[in-house]
PAZAPA-4460 file (N, C-alpha, C; in steps of 0.05 Angstrom, whole numbers, plus 32768, in hexadecimal, padded with zeros to 4 digits):
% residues 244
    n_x    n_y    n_z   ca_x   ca_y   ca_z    c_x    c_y    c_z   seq   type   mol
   8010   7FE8   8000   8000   8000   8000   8011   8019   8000     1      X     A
   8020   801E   7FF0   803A   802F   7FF3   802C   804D   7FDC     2      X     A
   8031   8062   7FEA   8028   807F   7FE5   8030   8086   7FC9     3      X     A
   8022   8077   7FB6   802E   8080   7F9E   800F   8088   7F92     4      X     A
   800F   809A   7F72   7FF7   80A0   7F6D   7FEB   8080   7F65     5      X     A
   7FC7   807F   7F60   7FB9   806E   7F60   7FB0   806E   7F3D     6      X     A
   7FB3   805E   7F31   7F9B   8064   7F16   7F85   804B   7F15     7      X     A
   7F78   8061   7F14   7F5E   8050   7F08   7F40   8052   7EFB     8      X     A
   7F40   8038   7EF1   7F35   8041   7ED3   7F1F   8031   7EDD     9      X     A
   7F12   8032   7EF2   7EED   8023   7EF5   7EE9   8029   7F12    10      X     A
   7ED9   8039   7F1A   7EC2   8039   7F29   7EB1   802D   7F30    11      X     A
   7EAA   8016   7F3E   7E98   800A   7F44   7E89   8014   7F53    12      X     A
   7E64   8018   7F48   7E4F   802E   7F62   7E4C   801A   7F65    13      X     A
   7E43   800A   7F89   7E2B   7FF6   7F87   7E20   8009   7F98    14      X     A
   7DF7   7FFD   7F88   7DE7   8012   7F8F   7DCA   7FF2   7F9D    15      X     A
   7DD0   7FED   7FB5   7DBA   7FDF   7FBF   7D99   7FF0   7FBD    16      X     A
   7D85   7FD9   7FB2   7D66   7FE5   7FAD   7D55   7FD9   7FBE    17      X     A
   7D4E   7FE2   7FCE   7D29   7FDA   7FD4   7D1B   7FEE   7FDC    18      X     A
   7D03   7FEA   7FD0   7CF1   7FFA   7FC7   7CEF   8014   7FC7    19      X     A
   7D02   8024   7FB4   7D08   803A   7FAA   7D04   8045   7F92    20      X     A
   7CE9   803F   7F91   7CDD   8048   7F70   7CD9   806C   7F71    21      X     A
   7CD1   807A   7F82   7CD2   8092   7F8A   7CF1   809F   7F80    22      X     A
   7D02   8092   7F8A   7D1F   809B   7F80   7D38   8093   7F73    23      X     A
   7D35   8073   7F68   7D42   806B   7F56   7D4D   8076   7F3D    24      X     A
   7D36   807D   7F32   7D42   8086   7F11   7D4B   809F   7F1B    25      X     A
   7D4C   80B1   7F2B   7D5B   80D4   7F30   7D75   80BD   7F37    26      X     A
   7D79   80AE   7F46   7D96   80AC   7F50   7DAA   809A   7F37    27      X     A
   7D92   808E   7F23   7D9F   8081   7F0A   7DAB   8097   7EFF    28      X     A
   7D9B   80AF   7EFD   7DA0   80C4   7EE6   7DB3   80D2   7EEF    29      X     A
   7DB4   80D5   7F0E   7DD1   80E3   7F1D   7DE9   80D7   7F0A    30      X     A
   7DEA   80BE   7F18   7E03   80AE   7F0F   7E0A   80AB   7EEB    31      X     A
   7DEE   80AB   7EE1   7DF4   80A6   7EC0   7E07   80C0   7EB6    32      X     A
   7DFD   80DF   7EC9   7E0A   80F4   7EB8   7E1D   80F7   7ED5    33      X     A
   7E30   80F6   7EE5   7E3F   80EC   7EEF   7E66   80ED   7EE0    34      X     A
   7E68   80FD   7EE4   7E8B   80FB   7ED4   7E9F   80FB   7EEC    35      X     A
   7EB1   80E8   7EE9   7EC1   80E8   7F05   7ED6   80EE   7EF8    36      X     A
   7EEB   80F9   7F0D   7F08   8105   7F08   7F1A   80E8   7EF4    37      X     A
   7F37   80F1   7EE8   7F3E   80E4   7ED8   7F36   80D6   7ECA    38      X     A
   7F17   80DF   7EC4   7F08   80CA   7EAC   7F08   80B0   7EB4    39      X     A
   7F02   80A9   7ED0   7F07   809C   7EDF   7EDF   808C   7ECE    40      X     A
   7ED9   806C   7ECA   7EC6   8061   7EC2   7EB5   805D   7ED0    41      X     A
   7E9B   804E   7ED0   7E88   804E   7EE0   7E7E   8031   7EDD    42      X     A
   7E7D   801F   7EFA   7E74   8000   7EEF   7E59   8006   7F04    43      X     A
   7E44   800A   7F02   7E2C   8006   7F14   7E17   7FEC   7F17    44      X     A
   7E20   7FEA   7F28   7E10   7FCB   7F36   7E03   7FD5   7F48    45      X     A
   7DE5   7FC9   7F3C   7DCD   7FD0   7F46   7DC6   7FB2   7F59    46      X     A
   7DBC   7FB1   7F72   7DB3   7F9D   7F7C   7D98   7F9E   7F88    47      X     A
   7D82   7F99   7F7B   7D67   7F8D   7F87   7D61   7F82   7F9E    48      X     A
   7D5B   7F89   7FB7   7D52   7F79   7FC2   7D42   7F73   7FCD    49      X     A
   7D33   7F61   7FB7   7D10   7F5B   7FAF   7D02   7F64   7FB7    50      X     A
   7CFF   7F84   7FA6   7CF2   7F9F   7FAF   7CC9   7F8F   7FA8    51      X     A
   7CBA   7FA5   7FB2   7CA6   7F97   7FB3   7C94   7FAE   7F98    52      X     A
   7CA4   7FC8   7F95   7C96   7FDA   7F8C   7CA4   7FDB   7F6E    53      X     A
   7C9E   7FEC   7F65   7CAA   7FF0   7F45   7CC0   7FF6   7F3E    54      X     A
   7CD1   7FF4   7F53   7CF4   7FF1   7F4F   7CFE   7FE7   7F38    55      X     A
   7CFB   7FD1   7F36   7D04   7FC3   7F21   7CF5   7FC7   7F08    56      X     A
   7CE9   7FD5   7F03   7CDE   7FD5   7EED   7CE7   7FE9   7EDF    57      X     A
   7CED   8008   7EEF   7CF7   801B   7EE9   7D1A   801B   7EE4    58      X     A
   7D28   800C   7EF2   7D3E   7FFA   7EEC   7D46   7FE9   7ED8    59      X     A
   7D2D   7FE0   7ECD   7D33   7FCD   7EB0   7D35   7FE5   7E96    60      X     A
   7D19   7FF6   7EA0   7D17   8008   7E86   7D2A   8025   7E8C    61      X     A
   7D3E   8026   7EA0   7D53   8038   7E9B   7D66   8025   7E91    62      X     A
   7D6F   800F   7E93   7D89   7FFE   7E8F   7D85   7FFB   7E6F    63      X     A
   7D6B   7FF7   7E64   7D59   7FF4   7E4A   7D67   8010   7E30    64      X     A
   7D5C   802D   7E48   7D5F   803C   7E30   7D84   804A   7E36    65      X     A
   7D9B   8035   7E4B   7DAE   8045   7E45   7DC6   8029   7E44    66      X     A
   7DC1   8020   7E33   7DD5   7FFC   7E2E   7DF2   8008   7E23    67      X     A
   7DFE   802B   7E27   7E17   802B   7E2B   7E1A   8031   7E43    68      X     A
   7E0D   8029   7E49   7E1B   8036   7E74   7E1D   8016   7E78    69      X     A
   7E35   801F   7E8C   7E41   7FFD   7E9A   7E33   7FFD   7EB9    70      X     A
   7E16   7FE7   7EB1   7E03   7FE9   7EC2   7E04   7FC3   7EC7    71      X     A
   7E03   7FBD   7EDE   7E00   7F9A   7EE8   7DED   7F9E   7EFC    72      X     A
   7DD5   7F89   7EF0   7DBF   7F84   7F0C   7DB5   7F70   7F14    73      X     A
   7DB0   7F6F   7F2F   7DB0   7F5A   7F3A   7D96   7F5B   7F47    74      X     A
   7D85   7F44   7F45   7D76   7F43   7F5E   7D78   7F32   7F75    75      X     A
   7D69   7F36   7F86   7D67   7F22   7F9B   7D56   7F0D   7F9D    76      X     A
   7D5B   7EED   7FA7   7D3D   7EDF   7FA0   7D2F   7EE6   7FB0    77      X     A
   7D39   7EF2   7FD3   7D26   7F01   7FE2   7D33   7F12   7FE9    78      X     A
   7D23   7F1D   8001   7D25   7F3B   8009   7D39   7F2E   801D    79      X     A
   7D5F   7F31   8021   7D6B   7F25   8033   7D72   7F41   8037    80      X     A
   7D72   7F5B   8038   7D7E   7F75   8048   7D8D   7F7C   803C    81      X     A
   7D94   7F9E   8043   7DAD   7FB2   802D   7DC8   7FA2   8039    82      X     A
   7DCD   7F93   8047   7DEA   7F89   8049   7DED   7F6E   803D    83      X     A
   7DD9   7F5F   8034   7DDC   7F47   8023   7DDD   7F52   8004    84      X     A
   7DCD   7F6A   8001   7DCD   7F7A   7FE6   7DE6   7F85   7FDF    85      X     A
   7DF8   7F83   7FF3   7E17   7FA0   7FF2   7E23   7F82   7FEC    86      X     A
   7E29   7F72   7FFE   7E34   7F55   7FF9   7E3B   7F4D   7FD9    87      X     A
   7E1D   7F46   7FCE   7E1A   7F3E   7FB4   7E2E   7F59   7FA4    88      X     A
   7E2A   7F6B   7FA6   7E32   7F81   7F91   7E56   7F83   7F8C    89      X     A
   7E5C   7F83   7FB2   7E71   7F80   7FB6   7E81   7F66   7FA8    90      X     A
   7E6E   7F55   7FA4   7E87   7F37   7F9A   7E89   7F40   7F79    91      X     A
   7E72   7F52   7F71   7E70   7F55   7F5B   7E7D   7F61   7F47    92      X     A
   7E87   7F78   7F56   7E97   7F91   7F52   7EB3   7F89   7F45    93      X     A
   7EB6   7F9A   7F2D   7ED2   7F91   7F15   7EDD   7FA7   7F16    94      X     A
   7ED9   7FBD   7F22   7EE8   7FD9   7F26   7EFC   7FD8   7F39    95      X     A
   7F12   7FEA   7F3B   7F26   7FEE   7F4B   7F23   7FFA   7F6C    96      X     A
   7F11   800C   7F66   7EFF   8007   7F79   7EE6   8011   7F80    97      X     A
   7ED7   8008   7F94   7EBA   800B   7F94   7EAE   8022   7FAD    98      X     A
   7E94   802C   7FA3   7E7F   803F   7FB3   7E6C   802A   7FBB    99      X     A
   7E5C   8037   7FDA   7E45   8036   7FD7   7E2F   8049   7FD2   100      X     A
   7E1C   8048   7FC7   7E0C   8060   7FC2   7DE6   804F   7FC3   101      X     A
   7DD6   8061   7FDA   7DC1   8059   7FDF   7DB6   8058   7FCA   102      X     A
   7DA0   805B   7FC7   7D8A   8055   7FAF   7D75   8071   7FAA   103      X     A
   7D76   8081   7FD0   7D67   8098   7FCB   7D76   80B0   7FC2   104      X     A
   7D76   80C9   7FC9   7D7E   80E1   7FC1   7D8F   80EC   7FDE   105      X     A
   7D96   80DA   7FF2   7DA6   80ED   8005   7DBC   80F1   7FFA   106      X     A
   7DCD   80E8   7FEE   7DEA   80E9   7FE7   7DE9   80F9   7FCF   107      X     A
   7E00   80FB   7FC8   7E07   8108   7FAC   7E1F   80F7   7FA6   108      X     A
   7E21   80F0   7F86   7E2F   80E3   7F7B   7E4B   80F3   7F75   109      X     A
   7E47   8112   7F76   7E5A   811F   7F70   7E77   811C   7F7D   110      X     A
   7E6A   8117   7F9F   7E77   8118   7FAF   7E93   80FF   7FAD   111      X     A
   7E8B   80ED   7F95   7E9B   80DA   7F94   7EB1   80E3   7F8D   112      X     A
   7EB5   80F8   7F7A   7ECB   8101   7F71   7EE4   810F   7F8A   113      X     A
   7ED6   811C   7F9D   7EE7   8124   7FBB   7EF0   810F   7FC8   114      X     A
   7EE0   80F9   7FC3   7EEE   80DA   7FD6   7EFE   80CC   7FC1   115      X     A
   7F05   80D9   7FA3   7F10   80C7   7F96   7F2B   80D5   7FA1   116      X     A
   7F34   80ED   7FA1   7F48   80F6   7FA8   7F60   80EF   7FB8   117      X     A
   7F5B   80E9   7FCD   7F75   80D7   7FE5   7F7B   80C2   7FCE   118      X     A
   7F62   80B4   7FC6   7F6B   8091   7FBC   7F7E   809A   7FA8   119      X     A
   7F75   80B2   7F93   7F8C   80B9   7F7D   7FAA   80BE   7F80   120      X     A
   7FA3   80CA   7F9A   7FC1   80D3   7F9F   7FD4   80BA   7FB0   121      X     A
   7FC8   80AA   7FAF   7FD7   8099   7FB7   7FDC   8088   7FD6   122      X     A
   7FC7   809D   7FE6   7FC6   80AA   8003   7FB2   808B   800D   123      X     A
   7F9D   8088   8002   7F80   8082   800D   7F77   805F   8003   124      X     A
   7F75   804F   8019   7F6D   8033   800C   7F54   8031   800D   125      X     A
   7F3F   8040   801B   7F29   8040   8027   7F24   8066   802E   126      X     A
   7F09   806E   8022   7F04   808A   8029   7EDF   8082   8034   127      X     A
   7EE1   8093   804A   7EC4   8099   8059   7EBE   80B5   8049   128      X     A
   7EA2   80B9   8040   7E97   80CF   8046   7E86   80DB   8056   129      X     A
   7E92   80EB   8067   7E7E   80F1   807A   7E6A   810B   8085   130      X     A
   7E59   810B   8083   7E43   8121   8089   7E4B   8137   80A2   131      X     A
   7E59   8132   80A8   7E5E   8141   80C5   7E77   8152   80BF   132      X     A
   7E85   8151   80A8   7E95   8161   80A5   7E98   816E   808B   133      X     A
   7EA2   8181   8087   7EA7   8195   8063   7E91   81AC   806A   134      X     A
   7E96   81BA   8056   7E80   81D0   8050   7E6A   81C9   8040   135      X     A
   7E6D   81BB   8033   7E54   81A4   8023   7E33   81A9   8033   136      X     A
   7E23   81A6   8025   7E0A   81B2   8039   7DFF   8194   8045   137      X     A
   7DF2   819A   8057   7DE9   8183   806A   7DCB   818A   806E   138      X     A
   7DB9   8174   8069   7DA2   8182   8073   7D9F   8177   8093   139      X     A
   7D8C   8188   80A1   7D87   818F   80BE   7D73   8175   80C2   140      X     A
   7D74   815F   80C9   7D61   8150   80D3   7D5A   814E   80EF   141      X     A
   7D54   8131   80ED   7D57   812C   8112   7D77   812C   812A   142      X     A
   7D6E   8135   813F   7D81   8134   8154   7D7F   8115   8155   143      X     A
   7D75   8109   8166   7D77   80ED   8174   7D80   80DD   815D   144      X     A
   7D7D   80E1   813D   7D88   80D1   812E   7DA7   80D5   8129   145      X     A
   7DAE   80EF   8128   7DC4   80FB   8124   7DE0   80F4   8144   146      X     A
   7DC8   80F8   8159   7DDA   80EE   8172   7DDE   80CF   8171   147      X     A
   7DCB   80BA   816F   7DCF   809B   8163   7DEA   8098   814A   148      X     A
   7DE8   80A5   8135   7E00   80A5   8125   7E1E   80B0   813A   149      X     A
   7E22   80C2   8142   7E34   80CC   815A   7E3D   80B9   8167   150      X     A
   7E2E   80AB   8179   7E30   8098   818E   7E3E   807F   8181   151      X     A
   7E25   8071   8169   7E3E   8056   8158   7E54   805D   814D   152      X     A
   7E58   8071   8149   7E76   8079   8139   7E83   807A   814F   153      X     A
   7E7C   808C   8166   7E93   808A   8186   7E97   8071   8186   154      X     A
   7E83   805E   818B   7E85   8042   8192   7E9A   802E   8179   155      X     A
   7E8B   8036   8163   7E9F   8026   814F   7EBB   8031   814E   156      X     A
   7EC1   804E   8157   7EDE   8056   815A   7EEC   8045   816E   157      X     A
   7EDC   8037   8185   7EE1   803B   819D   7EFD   8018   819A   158      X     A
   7EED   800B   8183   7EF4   7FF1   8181   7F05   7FEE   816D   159      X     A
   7EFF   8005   8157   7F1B   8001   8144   7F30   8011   8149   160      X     A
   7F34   8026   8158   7F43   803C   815C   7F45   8051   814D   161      X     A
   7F3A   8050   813C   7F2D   806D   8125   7F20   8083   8133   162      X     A
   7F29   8092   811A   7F14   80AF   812A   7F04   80BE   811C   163      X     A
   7EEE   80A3   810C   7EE0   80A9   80F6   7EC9   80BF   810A   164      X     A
   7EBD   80D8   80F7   7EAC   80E2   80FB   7E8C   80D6   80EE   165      X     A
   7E8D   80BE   80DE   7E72   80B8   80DB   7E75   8096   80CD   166      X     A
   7E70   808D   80DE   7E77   806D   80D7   7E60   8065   80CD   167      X     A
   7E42   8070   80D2   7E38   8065   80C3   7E2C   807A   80AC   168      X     A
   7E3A   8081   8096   7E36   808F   807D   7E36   8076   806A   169      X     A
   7E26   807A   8057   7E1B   806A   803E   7E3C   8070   8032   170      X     A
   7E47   8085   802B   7E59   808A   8016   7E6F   807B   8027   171      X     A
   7E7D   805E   8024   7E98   8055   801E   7EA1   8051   8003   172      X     A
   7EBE   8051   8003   7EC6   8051   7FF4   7EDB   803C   7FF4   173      X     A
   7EE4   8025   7FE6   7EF5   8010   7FE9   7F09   8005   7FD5   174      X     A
   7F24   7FFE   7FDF   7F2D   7FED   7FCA   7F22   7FCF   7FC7   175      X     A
   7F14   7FCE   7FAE   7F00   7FB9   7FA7   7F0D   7F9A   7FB6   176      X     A
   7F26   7F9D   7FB0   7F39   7F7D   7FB1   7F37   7F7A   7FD0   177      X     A
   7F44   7F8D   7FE0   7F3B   7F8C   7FFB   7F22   7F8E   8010   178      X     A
   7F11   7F99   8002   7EEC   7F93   8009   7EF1   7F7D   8005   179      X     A
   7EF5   7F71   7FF6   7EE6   7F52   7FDD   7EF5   7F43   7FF7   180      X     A
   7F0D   7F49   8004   7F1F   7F30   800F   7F0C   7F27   802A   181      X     A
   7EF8   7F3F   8035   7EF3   7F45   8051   7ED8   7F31   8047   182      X     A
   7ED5   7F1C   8064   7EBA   7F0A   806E   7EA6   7F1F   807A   183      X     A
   7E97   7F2A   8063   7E7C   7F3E   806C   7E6A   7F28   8078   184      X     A
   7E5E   7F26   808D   7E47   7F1E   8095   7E28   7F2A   809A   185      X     A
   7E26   7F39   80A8   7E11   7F4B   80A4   7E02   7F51   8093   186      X     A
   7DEB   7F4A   808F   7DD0   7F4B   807F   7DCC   7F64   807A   187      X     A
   7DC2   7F75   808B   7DAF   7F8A   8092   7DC4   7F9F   8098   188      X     A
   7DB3   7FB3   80A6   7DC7   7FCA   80B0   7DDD   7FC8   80C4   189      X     A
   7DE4   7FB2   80CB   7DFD   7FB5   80DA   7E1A   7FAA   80BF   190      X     A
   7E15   7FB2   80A9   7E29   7FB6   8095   7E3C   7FC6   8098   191      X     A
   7E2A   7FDD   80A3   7E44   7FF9   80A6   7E5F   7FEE   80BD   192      X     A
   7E4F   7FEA   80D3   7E6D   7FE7   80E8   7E75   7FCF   80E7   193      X     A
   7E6F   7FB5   80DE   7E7F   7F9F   80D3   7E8D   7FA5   80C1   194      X     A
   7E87   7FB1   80AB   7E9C   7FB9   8093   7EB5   7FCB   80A9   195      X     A
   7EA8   7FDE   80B7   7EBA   7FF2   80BF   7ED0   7FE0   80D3   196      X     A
   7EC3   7FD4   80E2   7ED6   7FC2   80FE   7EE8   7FB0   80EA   197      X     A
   7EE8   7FAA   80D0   7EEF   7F91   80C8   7F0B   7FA6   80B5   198      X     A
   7EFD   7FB9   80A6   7F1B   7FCA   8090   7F29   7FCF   80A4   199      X     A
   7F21   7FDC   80BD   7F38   7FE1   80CF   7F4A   7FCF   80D6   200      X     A
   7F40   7FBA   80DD   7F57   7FA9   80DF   7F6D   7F9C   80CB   201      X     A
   7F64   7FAA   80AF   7F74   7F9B   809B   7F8F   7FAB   809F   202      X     A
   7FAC   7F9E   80A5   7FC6   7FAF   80A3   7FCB   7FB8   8094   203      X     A
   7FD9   7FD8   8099   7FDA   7FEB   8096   7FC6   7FF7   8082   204      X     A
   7FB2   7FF5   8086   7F9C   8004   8074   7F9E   8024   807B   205      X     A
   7F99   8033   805A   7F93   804C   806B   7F80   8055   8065   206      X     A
   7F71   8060   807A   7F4F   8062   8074   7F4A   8081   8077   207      X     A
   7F41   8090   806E   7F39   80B4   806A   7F22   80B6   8062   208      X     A
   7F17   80CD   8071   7EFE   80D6   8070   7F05   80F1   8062   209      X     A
   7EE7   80F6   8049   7EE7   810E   8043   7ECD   811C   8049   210      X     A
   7EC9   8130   8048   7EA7   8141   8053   7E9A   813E   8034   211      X     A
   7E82   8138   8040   7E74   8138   8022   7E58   8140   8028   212      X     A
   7E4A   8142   8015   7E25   814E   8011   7E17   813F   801F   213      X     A
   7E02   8146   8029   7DEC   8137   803D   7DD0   813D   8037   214      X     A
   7DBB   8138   802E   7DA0   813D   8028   7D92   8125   8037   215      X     A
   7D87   8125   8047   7D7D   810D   805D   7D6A   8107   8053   216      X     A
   7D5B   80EF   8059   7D42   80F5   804E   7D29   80F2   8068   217      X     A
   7D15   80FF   806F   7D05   80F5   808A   7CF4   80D7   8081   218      X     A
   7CED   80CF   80A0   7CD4   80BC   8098   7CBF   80B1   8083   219      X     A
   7CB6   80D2   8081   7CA4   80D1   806C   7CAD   80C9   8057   220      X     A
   7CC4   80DA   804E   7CD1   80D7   8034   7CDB   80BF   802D   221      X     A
   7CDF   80AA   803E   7CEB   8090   803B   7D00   8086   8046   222      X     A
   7D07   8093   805F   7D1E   8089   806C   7D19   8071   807D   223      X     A
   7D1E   8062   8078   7D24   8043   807B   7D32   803C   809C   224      X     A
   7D43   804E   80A5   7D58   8048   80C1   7D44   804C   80E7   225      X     A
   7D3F   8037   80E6   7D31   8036   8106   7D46   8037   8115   226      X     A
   7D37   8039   8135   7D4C   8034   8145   7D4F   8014   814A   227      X     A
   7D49   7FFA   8143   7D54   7FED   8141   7D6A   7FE1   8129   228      X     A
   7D68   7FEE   811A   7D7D   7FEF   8107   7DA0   7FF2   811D   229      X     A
   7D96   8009   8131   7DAD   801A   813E   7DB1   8004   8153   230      X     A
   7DA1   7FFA   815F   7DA0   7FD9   8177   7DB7   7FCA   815F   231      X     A
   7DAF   7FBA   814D   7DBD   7FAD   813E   7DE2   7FB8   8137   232      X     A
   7DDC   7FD5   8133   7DF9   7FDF   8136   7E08   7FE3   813D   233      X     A
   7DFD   7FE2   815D   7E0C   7FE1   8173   7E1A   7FBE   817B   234      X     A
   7E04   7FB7   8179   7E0C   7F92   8174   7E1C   7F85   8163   235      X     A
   7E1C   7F96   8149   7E34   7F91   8136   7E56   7F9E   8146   236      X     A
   7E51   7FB1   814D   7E69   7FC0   8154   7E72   7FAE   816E   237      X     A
   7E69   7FAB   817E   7E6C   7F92   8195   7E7A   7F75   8181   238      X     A
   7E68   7F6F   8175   7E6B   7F58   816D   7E92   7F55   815C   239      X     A
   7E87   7F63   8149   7E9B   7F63   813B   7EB9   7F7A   8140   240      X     A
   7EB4   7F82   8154   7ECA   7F91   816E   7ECE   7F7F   8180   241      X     A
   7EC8   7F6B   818E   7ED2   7F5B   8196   7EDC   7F46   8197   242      X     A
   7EC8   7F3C   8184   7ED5   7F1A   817C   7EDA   7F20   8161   243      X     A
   7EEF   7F1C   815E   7F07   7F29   8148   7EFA   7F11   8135   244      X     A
***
C-alpha cells in the first residue's frame, strides 16, 4: 500500500433497491449524467431486493432506453435486507474500486469525485463520507436520530481506534480486492459497523474521511431507519469488536 499515485479506469456504484419507485429513476439519471475526475468509468450494479412496488419495472425500462451505460442487475429471490443486497453487488463488482449509493435522493453522486481524491493521490485505501463535516449543505432533521448516529460512531470508534465522525454514512468508498477479501455477514443494517470493525483491522489500511452533501429524507418521505435498526448496530459493534 505504498503512497504512490492511483489510476483508475472503473468505478464501481453498487446501488441496493427496495421499494423505491418514488426515487429510482432521479438517482439512475444522477449517475447516468455523472462525469468523474480522470475520465475515471462507471460499472453500476443495481441490486433488487424483491421490491414489492414498481422498482423493477422502472429499472428494466431505464436499463432498456440506455444499453451504453455499464449497468448489472440483480435481483433477489427474497426480500433478505440492504446488507445481503451490498453482499451480492460487492462479489459482483469488476471496478478498481467501489461506492455505495442508496436508491433515494439523500446523497449526491457528485460527491464521489471529493472521495475519489486521497485514493488518486495515492494517500487513501478506503474513504468515508461524512455528513458532519465540509461546508457542503446538510439538511436539519431529527436530534435523537442525529444523537443515535454520534453515539454508534463513538462506540464503533471505541473498538477500532478510529476517529471516524460518521460510521454510519451510506457513502463508503473501497478498494474492491480488499472489500471482496473481508467475510461480510450481516443481512440488514448492521452492514455499516461490521464492514467498519472488519477494514479496520485489515494491516496497514489507510482509511480517510471526506465532508460531503446531506439531503435526509423524513418518515413520510421514505426513510426506512428505526430505532431498532440502531439496537442491531450496537449489537453488531459489540459483536464484531469483540470476538475478532
Amino acid at each position: 500500500m505504498a503512497s504512490k499515485k492511483n489510476i483508475i479506469s472503473t468505478l464501481s456504484i453498487i446501488v441496493p433497491v427496495y421499494n423505491e419507485e418514488r426515487t429510482i429513476l432521479a438517482i439512475l439519471e444522477k449517475l447516468k449524467e455523472l462525469s468523474l475526475v480522470n475520465d475515471i468509468q462507471k460499472e453500476i450494479i443495481l441490486v433488487n431486493d424483491c421490491s414489492t412496488d414498481n422498482s423493477d419495472e422502472i429499472i428494466q425500462h431505464f436499463i432498456h432506453q440506455n444499453p451504453k451505460l455499464d449497468v448489472h442487475y440483480f435481483i433477489q429471490p427474497k426480500n433478505k435486507g440492504k446488507g445481503a443486497a451490498l453482499h451480492r453487488g460487492i462479489q459482483a463488482a469488476t471496478g478498481q474500486y467501489l461506492v455505495i449509493q442508496d436508491a433515494d435522493l439523500e446523497y449526491d453522486p457528485e460527491d464521489f469525485n471529493h472521495m475519489l481524491l486521497p485514493i488518486l493521490k495515492g494517500k487513501a485505501d478506503v474513504v468515508y463520507g461524512s455528513r458532519f463535516k465540509g461546508a457542503n449543505p446538510h439538511r436539519i432533521l431529527f436530534f435523537w436520530h442525529s444523537l443515535g448516529n454520534h453515539l454508534l460512531t463513538f462506540l464503533s470508534n471505541m473498538m477500532t481506534n478510529l476517529n471516524l465522525t460518521d460510521m454510519e454514512t451510506c457513502y463508503k468508498m473501497f478498494d474492491t480486492k480488499i472489500l471482496q477479501s473481508l467475510d461480510l455477514k450481516e443481512p440488514r443494517f448492521g452492514f455499516e459497523p461490521e464492514v467498519t470493525q472488519k477494514i479496520a483491522r485489515v494491516p496497514k489500511i489507510r482509511i480517510y474521511e471526506v465532508g460531503i452533501s446531506y439531503y435526509g429524507r423524513t418518515y413520510d418521505e421514505g426513510k426506512k431507519i428505526g430505532w431498532k435498526d440502531g439496537v442491531r448496530a450496537i449489537f453488531s459493534i459489540l459483536k464484531y469488536g469483540f470476538f475478532k
